[in-house]
C-alpha positions as CSV (number, residue, x, y, z in Angstrom):
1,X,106.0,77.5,58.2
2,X,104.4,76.1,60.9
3,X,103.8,77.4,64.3
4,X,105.9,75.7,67.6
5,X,104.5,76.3,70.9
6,X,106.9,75.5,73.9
7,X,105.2,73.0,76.4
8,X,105.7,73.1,80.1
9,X,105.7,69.8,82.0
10,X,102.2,70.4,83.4
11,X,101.3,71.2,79.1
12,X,103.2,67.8,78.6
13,X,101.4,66.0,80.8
14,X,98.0,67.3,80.5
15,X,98.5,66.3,76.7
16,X,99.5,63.1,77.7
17,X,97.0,62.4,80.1
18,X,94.0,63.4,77.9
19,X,95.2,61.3,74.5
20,X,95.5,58.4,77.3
21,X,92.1,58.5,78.4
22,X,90.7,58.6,75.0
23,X,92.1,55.0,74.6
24,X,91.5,53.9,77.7
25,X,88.4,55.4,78.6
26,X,86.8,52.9,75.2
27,X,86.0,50.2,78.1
28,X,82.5,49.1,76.0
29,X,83.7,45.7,75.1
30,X,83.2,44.9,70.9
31,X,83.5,41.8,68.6
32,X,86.6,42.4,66.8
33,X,85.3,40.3,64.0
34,X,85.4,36.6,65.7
35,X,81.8,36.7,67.4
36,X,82.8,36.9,71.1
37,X,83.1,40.5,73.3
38,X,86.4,41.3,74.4
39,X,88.1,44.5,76.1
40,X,90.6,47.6,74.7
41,X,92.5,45.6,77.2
42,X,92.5,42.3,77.0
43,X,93.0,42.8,73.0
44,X,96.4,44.7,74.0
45,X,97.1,42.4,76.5
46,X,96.8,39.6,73.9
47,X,98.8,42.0,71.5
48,X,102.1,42.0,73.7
49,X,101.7,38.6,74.4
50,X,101.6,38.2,70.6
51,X,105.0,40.5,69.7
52,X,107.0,39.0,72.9
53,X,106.8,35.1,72.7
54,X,107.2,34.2,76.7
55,X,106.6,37.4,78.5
56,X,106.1,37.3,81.8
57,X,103.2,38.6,84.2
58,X,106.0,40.8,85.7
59,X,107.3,42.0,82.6
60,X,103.2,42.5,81.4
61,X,102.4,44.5,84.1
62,X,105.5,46.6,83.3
63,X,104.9,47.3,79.5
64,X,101.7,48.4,80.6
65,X,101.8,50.3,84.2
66,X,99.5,47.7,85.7
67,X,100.0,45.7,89.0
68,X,100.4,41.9,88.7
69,X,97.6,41.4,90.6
70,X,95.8,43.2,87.5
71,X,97.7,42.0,84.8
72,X,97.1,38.3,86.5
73,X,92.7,39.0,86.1
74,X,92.9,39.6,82.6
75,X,94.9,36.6,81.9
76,X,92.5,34.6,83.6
77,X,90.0,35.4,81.5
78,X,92.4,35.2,78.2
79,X,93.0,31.7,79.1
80,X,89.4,30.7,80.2
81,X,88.5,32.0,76.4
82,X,91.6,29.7,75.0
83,X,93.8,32.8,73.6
84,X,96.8,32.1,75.6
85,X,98.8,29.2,77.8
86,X,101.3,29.7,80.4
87,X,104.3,27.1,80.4
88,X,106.3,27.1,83.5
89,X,109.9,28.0,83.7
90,X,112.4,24.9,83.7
91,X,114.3,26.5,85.9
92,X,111.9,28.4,88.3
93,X,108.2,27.0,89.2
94,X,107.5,30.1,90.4
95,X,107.8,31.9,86.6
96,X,105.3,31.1,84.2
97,X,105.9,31.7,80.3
98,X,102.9,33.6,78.2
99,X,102.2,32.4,74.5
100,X,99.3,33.1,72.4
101,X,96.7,29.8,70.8
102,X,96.1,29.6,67.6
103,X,92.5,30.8,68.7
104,X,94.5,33.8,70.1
105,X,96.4,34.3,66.5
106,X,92.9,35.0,64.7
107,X,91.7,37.7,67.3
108,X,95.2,39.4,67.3
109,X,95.3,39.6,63.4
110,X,91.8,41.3,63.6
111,X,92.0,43.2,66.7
112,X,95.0,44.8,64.4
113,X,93.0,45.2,61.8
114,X,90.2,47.0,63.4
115,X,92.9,49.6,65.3
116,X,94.6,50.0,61.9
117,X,91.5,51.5,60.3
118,X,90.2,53.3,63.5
119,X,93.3,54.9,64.1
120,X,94.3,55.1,60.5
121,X,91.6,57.8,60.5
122,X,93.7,59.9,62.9
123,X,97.0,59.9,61.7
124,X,95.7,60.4,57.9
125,X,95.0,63.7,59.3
126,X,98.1,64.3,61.5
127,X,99.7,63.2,57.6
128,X,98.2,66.0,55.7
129,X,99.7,68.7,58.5
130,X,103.1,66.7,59.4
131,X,105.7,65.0,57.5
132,X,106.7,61.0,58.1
133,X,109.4,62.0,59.6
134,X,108.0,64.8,62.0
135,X,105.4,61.9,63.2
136,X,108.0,59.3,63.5
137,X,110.4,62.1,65.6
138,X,107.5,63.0,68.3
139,X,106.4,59.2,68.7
140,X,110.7,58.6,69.6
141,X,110.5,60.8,71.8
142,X,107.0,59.4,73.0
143,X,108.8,56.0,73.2
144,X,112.2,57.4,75.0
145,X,109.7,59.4,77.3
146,X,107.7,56.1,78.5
147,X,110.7,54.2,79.1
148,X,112.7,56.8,81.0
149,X,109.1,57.1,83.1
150,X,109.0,53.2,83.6
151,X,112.9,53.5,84.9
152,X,111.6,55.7,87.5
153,X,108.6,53.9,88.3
154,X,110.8,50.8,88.8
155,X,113.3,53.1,91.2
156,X,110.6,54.1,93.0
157,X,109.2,50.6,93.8
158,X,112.1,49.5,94.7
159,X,112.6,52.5,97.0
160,X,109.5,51.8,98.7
161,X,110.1,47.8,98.9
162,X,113.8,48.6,100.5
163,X,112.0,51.3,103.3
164,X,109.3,48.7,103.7
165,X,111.6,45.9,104.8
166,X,113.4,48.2,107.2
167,X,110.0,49.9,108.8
168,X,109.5,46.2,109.4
């Protein structure tokens, strides 16, 4: 029987905040397979872009706790290098629509590719101590836990927005 150990919130986040810095600390930029450098996050930028069709820079930043301002650089450069286009909104100029090129397809299919196997070598070892199930459990509650936090995070901007306009 395996051993449980009770985490505290500083435990939780500590966790958390070291397994997120071993992802995004890989800034070295790497040829994915297509012959031209690109970043950890320009690659999952592209990848949401991929899975939601018509996201917006608002709703990018969102998904991945990143100011527009942020989010808007590394679409520059996605669409300087042809892997996306932005439509604008019928109904509001101001909104601009996010697809993926066909140019755009081929480095998504292999940025996949290349995560599968690099990760794969991770969770084949998390496999031999957990079940399916145990893994798909803690990455729920992973999932719940990061949209719960991005609920707050949204309360709080608005929060500050509201006490701006008043300070003003």
């Amino acid at each position: 029987m395996k051993k449980h150990k009770h985490y505290d919130n500083m435990d939780a986040l500590d966790i958390i905040h070291k397994i997120s810095n071993i992802y995004t600390s890989t800034k070295k930029p790497k040829d994915y397979g297509t012959g031209e450098i690109y970043t950890h996050i320009e690659v999952h930028t592209l990848k949401d872009i991929a899975d939601y069709p018509g996201i917006t820079v608002t709703e990018l930043a969102r998904n991945q706790g990143k100011t527009k301002g942020a989010i808007s650089q590394i679409l520059k450069k996605l669409e300087n290098c042809e892997l996306i286009y932005r439509e604008v909104d019928p109904s509001n100029d101001n909104r601009l629509f996010l697809y993926i090129t066909e140019k755009g397809k081929i480095l998504d299919k292999k940025h996949r590719a290349n995560d599968s196997v690099g990760f794969g070598e991770s969770m084949d070892k998390v496999r031999e101590i957990y079940s399916d199930s145990e893994i798909d459990f803690a990455l729920e509650v992973m999932e719940t836990w990061l949209n719960i936090r991005r609920d707050i995070q949204d309360q709080r901007d608005e929060r500050n927005k509201l006490l701006k306009k008043k300070n003003k």
